[in-house]
C-alpha positions in Angstrom: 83.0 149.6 127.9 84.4 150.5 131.2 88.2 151.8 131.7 90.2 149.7 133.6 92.7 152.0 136.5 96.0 151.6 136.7 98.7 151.2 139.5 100.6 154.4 139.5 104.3 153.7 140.7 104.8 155.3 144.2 106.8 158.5 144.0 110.1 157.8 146.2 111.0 160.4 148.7 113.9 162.9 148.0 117.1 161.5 149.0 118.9 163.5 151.8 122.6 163.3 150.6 123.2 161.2 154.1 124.6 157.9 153.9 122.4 156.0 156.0 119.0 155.8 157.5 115.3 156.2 155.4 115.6 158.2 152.2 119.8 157.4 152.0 122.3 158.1 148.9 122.7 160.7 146.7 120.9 164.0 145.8 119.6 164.1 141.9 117.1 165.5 139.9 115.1 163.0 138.5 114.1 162.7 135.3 110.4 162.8 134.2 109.9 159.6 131.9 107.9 159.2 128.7 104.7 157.5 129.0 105.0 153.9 127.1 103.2 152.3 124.8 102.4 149.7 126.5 101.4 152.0 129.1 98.7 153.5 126.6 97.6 150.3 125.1 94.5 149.6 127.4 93.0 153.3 127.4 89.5 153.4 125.5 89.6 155.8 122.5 86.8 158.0 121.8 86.7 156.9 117.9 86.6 153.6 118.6 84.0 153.5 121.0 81.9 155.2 118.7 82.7 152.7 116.0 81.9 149.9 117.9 78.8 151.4 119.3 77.1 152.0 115.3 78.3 148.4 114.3 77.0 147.1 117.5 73.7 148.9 116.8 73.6 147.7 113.0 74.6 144.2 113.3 72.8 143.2 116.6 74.5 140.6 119.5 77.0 138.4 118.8 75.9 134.8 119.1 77.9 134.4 122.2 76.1 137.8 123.5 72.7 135.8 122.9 73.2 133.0 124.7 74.5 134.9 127.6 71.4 137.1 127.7 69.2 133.6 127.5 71.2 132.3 130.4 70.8 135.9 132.5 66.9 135.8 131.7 66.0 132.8 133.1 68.6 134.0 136.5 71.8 132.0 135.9 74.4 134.2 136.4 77.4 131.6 137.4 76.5 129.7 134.4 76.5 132.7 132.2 80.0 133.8 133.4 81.0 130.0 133.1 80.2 130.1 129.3 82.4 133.6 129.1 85.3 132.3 130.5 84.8 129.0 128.1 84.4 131.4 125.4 86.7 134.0 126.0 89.2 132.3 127.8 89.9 134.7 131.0 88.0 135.2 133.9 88.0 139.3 134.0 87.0 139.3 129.9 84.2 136.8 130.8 83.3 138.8 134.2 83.2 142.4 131.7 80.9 140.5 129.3 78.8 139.4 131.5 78.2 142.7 133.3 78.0 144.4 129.2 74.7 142.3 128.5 73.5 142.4 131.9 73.6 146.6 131.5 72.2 146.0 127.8 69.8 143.7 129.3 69.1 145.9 131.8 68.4 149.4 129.4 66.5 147.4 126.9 63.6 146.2 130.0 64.4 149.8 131.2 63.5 151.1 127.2 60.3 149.5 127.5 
């Protein structure tokens, strides 16, 4: 599972107190804001990784997870991301599962 970065908002230069030119208007402190919720929502969790990892491990590939691998084993890659985005719905959830099996693929012929 990889982390996806985030856009931090530039920080805006201090204004000068003048009333024109770069960095106009009037002098305050600013405030330090609260990270959000919604800020926090995408950030991977340690426990949960973990989680996923065991039932991962017990259960085995998902169906779609199979038929991706089949696809990347015989070398087609366009048609494997195709079938993500069919499956999935959205190109960058079909583009991480593809690159997920392609690393699993990858450790298992490197395990051997």
């Amino acid at each position: 599972m990889t982390t996806q970065k985030r856009q931090t908002p530039r920080e805006k230069a201090a204004a000068t107190g003048i009333i024109a030119g770069f960095n106009k208007g009037h002098k305050v402190t600013r405030r330090a804001r609260a990270v959000s919720r919604k800020a926090r929502l995408g950030l991977p969790k340690k426990k949960l990784r973990a989680v996923k990892a065991i039932i991962a491990e017990l259960v085995g590939a998902t169906p779609l997870e199979k038929r991706v691998t089949e696809l990347l084993r015989v070398g087609k890659e366009k048609r494997a991301l195709k079938f993500c985005n069919k499956r999935l719905g959205n190109i960058t959830a079909a583009k991480k599962k593809r690159t997920k099996v392609e690393d699993s693929l990858r450790a298992a012929t490197k395990k051997k």
